[in-house]
MIZA-714761 format. One record per residue: residue number from 0; z, y negated, x negated of N, C-alpha, C in turn. Coordinates in nm, 3 decimals, m for minus. Layout:
<sites>
<pos = NUM; nZ = Z; nY = Y; nX = X; caZ = Z; caY = Y; caX = X; cZ = Z; cY = Y; cX = X>
...
</sites>
This chain:
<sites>
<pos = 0; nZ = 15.409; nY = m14.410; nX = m8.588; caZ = 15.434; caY = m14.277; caX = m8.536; cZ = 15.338; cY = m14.253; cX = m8.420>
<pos = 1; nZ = 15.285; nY = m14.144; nX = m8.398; caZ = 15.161; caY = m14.089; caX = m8.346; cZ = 15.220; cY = m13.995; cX = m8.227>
<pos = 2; nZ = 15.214; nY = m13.982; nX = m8.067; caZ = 15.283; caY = m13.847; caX = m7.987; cZ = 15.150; cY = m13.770; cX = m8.015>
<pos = 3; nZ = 15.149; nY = m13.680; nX = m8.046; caZ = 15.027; caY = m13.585; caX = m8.068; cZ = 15.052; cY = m13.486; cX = m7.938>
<pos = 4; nZ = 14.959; nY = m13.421; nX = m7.859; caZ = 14.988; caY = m13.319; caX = m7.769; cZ = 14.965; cY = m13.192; cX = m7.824>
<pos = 5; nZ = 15.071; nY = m13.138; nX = m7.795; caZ = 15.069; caY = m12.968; caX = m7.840; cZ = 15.033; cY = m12.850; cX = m7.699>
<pos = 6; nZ = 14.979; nY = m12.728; nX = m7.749; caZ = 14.994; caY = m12.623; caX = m7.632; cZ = 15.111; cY = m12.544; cX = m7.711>
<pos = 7; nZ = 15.129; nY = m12.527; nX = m7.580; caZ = 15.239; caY = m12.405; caX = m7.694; cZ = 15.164; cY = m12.283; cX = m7.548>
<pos = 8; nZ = 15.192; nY = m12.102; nX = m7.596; caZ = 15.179; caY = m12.053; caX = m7.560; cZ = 15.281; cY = m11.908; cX = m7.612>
<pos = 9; nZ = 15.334; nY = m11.849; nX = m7.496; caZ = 15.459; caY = m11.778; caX = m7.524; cZ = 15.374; cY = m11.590; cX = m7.527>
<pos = 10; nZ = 15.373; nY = m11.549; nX = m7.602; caZ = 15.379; caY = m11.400; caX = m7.577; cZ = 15.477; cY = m11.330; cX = m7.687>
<pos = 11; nZ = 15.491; nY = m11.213; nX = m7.569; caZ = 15.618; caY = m11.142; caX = m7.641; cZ = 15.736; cY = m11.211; cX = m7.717>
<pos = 12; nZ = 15.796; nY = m11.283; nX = m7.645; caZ = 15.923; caY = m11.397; caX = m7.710; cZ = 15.881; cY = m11.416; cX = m7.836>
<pos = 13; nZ = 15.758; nY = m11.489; nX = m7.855; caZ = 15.702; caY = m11.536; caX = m7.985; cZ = 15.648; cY = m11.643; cX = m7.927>
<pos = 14; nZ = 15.650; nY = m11.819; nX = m7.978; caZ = 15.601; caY = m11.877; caX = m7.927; cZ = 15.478; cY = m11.939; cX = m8.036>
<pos = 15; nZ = 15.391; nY = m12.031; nX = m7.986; caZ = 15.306; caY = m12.033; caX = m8.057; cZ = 15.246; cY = m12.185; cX = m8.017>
<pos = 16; nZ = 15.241; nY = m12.288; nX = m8.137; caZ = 15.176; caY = m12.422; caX = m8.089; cZ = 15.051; cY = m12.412; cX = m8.159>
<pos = 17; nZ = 14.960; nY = m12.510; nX = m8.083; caZ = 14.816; caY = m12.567; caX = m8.129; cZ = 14.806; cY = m12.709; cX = m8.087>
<pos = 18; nZ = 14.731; nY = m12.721; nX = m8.111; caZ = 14.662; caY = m12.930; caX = m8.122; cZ = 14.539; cY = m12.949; cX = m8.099>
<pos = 19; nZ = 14.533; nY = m12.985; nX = m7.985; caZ = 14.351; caY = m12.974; caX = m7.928; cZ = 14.295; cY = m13.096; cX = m8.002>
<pos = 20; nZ = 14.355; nY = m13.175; nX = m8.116; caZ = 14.270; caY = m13.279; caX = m8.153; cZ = 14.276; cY = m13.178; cX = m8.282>
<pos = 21; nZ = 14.317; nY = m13.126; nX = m8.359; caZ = 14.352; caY = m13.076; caX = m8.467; cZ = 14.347; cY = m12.955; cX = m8.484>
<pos = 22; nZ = 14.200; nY = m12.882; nX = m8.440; caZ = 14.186; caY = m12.794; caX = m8.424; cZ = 14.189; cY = m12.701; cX = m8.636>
<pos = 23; nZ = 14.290; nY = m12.559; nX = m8.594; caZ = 14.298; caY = m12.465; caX = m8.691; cZ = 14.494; cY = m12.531; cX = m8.716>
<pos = 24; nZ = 14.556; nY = m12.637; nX = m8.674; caZ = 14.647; caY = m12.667; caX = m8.687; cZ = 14.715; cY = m12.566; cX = m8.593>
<pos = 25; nZ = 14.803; nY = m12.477; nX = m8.628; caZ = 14.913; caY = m12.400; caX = m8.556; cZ = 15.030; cY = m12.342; cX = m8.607>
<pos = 26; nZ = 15.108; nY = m12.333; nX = m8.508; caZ = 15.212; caY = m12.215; caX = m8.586; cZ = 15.298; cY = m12.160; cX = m8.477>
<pos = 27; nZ = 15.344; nY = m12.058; nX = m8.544; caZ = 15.502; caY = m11.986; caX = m8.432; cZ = 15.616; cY = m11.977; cX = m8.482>
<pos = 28; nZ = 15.700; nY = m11.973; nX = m8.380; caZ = 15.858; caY = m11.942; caX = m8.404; cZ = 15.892; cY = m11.873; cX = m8.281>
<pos = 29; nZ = 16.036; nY = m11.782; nX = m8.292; caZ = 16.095; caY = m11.702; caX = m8.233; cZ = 16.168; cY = m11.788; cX = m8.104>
<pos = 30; nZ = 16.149; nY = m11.919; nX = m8.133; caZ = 16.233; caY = m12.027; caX = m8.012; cZ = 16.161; cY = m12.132; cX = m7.971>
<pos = 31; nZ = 16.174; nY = m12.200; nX = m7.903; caZ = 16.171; caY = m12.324; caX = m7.840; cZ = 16.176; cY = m12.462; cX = m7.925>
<pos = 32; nZ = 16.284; nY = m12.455; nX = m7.992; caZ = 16.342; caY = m12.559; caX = m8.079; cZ = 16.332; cY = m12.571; cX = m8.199>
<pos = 33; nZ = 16.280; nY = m12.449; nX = m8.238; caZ = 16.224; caY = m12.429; caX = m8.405; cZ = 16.085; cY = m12.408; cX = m8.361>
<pos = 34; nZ = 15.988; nY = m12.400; nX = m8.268; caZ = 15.885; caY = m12.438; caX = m8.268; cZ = 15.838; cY = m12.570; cX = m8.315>
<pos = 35; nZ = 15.912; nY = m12.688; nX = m8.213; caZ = 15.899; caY = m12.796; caX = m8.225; cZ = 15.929; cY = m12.896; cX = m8.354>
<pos = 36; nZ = 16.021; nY = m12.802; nX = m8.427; caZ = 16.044; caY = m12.856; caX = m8.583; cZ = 15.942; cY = m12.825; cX = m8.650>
<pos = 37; nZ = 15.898; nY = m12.702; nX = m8.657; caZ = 15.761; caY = m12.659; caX = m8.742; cZ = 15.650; cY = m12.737; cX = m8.722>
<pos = 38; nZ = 15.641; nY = m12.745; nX = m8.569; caZ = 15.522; caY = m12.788; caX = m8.523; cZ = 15.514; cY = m12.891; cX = m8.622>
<pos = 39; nZ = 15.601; nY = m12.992; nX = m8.620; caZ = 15.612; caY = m13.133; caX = m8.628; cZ = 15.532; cY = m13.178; cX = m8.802>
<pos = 40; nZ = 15.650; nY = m13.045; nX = m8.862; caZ = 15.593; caY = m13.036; caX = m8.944; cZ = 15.514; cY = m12.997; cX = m9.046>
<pos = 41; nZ = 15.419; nY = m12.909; nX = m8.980; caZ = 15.343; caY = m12.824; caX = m9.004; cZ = 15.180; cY = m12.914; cX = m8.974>
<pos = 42; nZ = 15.224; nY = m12.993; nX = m8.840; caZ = 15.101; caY = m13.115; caX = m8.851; cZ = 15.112; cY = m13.208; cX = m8.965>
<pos = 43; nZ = 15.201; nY = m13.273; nX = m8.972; caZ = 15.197; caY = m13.357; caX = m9.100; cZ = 15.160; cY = m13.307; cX = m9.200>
<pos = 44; nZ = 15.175; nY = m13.188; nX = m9.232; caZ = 15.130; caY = m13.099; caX = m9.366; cZ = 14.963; cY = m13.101; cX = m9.343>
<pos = 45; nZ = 14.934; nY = m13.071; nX = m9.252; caZ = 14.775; caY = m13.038; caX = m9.179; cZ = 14.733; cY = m13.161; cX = m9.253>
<pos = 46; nZ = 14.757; nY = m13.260; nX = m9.183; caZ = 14.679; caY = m13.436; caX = m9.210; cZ = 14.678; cY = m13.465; cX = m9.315>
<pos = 47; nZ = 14.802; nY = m13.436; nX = m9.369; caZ = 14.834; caY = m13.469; caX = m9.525; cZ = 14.747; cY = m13.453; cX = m9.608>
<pos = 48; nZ = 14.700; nY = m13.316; nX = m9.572; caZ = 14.589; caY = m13.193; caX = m9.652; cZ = 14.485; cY = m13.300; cX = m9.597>
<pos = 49; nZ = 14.389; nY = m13.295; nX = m9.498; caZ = 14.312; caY = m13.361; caX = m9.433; cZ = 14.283; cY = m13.533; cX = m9.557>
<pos = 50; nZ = 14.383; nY = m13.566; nX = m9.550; caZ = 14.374; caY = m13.672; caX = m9.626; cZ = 14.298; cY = m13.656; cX = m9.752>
<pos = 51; nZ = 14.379; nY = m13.563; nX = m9.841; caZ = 14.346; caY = m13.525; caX = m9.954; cZ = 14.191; cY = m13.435; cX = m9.967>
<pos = 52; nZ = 14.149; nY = m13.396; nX = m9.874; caZ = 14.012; caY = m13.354; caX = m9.869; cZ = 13.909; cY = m13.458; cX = m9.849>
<pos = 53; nZ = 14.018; nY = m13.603; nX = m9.841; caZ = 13.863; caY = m13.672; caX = m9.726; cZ = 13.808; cY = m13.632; cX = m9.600>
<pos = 54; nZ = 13.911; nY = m13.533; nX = m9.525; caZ = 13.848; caY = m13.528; caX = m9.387; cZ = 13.859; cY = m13.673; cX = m9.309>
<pos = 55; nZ = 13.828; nY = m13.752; nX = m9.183; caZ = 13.857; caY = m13.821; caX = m9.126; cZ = 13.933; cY = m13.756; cX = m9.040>
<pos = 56; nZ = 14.066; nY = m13.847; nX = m9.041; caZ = 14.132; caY = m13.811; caX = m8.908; cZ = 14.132; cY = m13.847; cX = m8.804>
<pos = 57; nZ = 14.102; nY = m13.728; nX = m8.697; caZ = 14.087; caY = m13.766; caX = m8.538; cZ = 14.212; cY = m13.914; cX = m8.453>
<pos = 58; nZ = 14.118; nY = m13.911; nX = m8.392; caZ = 14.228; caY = m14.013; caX = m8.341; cZ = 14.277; cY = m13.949; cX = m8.198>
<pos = 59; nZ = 14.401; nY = m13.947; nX = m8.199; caZ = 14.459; caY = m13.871; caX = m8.076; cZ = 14.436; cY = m13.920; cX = m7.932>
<pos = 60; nZ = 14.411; nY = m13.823; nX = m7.842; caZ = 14.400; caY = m13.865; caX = m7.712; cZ = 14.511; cY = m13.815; cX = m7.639>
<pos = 61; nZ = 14.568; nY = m13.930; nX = m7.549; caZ = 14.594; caY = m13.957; caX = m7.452; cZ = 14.650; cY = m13.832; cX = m7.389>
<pos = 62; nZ = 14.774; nY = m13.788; nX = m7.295; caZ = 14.748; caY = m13.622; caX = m7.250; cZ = 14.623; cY = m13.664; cX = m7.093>
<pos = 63; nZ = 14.628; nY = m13.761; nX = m7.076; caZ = 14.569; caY = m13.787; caX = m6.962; cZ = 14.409; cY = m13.764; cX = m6.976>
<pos = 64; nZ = 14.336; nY = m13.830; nX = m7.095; caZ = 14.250; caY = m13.834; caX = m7.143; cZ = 14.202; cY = m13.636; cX = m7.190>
<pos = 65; nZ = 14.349; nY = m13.603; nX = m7.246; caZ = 14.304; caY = m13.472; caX = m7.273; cZ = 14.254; cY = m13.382; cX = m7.116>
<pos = 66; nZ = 14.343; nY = m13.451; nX = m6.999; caZ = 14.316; caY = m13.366; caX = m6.878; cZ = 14.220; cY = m13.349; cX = m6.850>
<pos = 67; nZ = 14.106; nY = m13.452; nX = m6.844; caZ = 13.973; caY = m13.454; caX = m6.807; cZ = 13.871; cY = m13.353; cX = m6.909>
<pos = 68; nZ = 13.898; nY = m13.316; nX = m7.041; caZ = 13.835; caY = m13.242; caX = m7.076; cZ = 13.850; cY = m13.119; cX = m7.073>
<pos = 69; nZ = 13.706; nY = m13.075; nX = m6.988; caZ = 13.729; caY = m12.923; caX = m6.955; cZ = 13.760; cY = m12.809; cX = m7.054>
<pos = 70; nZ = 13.728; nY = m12.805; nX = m7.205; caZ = 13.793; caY = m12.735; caX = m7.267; cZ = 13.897; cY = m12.742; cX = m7.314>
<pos = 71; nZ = 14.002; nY = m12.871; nX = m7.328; caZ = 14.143; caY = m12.857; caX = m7.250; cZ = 14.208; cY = m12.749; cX = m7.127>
<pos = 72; nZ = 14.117; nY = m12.824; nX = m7.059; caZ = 14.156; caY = m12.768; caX = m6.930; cZ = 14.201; cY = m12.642; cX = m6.926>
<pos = 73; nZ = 14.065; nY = m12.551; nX = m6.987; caZ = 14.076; caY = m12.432; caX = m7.002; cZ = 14.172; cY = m12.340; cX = m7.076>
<pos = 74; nZ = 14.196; nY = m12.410; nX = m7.207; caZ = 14.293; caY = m12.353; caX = m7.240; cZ = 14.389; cY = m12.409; cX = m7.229>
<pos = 75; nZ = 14.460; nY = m12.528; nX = m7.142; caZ = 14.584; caY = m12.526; caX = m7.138; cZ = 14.637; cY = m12.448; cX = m7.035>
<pos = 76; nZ = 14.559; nY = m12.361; nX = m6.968; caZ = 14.610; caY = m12.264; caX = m6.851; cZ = 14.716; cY = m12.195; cX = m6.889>
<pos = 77; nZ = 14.762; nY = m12.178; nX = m6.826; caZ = 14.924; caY = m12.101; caX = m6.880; cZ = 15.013; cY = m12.174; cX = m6.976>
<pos = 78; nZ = 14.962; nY = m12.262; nX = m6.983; caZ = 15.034; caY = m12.367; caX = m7.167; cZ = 15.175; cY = m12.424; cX = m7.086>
<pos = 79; nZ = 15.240; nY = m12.363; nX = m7.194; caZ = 15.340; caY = m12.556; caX = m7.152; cZ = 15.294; cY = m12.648; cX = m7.268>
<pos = 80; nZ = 15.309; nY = m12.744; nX = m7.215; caZ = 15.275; caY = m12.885; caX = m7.280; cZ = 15.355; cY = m12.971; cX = m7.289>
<pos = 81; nZ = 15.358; nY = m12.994; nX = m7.477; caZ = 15.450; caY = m13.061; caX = m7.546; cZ = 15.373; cY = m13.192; cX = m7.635>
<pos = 82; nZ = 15.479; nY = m13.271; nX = m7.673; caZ = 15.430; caY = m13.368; caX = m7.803; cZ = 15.517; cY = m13.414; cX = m7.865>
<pos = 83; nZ = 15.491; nY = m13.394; nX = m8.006; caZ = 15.532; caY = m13.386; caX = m8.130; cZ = 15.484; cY = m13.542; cX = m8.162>
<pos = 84; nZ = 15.588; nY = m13.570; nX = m8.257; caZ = 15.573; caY = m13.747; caX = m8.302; cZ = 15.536; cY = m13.722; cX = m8.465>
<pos = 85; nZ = 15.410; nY = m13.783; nX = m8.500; caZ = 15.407; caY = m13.725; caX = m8.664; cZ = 15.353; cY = m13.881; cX = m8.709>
<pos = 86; nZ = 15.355; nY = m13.850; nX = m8.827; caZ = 15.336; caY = m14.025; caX = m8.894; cZ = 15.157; cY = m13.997; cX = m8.933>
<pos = 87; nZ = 15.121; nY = m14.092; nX = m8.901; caZ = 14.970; caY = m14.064; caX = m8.893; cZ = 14.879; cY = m14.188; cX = m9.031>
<pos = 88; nZ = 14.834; nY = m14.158; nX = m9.124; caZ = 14.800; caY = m14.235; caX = m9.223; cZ = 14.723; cY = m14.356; cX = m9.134>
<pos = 89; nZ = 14.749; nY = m14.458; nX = m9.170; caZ = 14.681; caY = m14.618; caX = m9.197; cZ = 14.565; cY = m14.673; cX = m9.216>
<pos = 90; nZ = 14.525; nY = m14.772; nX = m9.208; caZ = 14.429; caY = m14.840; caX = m9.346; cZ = 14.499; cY = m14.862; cX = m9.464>
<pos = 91; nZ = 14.467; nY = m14.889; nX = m9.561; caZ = 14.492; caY = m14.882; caX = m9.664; cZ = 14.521; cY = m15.074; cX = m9.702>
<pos = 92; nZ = 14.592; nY = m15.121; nX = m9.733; caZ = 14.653; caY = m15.283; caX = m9.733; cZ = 14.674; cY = m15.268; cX = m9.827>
<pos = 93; nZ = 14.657; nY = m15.419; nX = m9.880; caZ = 14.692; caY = m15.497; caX = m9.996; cZ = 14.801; cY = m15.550; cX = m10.030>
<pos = 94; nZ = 14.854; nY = m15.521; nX = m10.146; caZ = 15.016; caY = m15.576; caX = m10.157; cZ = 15.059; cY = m15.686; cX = m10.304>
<pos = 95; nZ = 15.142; nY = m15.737; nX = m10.307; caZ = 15.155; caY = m15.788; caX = m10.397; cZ = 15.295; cY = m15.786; cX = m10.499>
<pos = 96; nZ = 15.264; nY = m15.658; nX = m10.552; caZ = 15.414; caY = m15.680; caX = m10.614; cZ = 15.484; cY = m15.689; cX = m10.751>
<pos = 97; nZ = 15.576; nY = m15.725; nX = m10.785; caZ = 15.648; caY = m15.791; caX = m10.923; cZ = 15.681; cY = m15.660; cX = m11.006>
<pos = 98; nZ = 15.639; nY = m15.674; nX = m11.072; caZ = 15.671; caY = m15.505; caX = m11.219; cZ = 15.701; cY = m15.569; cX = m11.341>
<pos = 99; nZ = 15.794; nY = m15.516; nX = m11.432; caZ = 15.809; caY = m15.544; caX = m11.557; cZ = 15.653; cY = m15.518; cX = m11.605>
<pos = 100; nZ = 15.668; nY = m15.630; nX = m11.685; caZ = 15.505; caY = m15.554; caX = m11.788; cZ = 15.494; cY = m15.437; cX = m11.861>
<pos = 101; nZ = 15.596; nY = m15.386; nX = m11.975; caZ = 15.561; caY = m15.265; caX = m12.038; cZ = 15.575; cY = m15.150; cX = m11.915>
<pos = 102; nZ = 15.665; nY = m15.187; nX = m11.785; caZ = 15.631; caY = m15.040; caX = m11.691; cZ = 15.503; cY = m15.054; cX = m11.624>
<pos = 103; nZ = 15.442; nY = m15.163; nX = m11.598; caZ = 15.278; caY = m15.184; caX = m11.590; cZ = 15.211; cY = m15.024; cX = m11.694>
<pos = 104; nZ = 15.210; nY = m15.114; nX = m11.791; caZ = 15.151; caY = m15.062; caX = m11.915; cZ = 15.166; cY = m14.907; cX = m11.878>
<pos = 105; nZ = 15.245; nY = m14.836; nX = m11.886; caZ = 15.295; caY = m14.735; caX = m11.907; cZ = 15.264; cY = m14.629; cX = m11.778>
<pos = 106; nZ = 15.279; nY = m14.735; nX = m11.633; caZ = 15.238; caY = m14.654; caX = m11.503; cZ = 15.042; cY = m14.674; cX = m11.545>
<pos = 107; nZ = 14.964; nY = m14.780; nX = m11.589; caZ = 14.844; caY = m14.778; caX = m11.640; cZ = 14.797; cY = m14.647; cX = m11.726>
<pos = 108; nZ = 14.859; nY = m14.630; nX = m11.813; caZ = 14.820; caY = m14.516; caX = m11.934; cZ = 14.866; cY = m14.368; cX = m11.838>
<pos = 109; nZ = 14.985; nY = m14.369; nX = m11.807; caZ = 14.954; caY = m14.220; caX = m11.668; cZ = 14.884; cY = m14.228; cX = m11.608>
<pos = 110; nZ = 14.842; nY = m14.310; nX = m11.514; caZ = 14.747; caY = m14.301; caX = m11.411; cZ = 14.580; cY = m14.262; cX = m11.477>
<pos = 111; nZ = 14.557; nY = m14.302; nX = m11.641; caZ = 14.462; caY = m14.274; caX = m11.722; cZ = 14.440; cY = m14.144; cX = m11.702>
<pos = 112; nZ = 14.550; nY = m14.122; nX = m11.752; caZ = 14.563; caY = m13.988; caX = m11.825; cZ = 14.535; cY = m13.897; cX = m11.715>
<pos = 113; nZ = 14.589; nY = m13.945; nX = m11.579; caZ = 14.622; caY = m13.801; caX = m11.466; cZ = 14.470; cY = m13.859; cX = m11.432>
<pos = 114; nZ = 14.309; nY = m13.938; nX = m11.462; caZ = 14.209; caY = m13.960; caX = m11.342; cZ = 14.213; cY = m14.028; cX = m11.253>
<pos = 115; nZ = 14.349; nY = m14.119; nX = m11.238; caZ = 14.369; caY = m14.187; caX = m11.095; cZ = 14.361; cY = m14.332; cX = m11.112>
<pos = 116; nZ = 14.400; nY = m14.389; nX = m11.009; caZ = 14.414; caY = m14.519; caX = m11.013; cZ = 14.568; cY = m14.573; cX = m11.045>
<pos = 117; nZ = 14.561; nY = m14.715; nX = m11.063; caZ = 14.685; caY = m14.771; caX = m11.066; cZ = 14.767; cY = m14.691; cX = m10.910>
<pos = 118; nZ = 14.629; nY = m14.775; nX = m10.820; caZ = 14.744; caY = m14.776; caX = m10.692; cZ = 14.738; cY = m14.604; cX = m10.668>
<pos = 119; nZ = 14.692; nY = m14.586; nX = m10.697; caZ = 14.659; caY = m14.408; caX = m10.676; cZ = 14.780; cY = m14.336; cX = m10.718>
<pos = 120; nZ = 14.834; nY = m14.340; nX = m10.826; caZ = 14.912; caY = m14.276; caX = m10.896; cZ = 15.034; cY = m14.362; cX = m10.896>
<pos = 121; nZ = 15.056; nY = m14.535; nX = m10.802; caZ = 15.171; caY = m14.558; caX = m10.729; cZ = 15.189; cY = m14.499; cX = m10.596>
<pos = 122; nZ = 15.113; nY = m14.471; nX = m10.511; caZ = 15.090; caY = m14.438; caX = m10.419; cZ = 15.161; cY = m14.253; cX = m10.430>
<pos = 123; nZ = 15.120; nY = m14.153; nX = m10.499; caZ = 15.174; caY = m14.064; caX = m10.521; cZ = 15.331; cY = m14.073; cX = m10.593>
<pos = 124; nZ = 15.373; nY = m14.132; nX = m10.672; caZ = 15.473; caY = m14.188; caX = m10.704; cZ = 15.566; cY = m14.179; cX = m10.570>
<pos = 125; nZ = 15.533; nY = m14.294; nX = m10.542; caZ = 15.615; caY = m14.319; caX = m10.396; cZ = 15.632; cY = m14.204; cX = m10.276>
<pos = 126; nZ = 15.524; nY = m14.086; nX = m10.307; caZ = 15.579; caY = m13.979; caX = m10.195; cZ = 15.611; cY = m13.923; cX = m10.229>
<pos = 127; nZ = 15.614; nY = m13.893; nX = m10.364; caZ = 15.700; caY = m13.784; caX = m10.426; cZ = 15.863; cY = m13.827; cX = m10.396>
<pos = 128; nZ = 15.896; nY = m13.940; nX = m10.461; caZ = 15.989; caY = m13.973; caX = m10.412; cZ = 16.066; cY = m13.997; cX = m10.278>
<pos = 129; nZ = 15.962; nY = m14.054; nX = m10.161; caZ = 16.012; caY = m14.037; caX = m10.052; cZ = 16.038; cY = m13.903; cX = m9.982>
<pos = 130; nZ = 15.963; nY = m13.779; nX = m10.059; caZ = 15.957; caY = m13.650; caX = m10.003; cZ = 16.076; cY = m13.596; cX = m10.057>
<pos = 131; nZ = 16.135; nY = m13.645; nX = m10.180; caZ = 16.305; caY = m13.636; caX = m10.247; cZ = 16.392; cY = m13.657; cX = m10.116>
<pos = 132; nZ = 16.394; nY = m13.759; nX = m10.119; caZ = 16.521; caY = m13.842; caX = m10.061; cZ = 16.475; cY = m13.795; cX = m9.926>
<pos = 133; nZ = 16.389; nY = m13.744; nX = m9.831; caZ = 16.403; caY = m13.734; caX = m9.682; cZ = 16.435; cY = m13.553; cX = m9.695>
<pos = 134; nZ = 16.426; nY = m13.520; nX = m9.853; caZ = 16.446; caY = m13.318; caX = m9.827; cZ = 16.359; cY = m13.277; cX = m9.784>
<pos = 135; nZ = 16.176; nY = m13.344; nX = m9.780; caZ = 16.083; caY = m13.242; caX = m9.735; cZ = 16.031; cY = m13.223; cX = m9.819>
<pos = 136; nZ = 15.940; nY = m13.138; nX = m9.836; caZ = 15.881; caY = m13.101; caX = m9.970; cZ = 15.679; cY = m13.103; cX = m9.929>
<pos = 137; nZ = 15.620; nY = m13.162; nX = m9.964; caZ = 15.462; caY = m13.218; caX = m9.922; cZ = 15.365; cY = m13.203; cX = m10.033>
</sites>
């Protein structure tokens, strides 16, 4: 888990977050507290995407680290300043695990069929499913 720093900026009881590492990442809500849900997850959606393009993802700085940079600086004038905890992708590790053989076979011939890899098309597997069971939808 990653604290990412947010600006948030309030006009007209509309609030509004951004991500000075993650720049074009934003959003608003009418509150405080449903900002910070969106935010949260509205970055993960960002990276997610990011992933799937092959962007590299930034590596987050510090709010301290952010202080010193003057275009921080600048626009965090008027900001309140928040951070959001988002799950931030990995390296990619090696695993070793036990499968019946014909579900081998069978996750092999999908993964054919869809262009992907074994681990490619376990790898999607597994978030589809984890995106079930946690009720988010990715």
């Amino acid at each position: 888990m990653a604290r990412i720093v947010m600006l948030i900026h309030e006009e007209g009881g509309v609030y509004g977050a951004s991500f000075p590492d993650f720049p074009g990442a934003t959003t608003v809500a009418g509150d405080l507290d449903t900002l910070y849900t969106k935010a949260a997850e509205m970055l993960a959606f960002h990276v997610e995407g990011m992933v799937e393009d092959g962007d590299e993802i930034p590596v987050p700085r510090t709010l301290q680290e952010l202080r010193e940079d003057p275009v921080f600086r600048e626009d965090a004038e008027g900001a309140i300043i928040g951070l959001v905890e988002v799950e931030l992708p990995g390296k990619a590790v090696r695993v070793n695990i036990s499968i019946e053989e014909s579900i081998l076979r069978r996750i092999d011939r999908a993964a054919e069929t869809a262009g992907e890899t074994r681990s490619g098309f376990l790898v999607a597997a597994a978030k589809a499913r984890l995106a079930q069971t946690s009720g988010v939808s990715r």
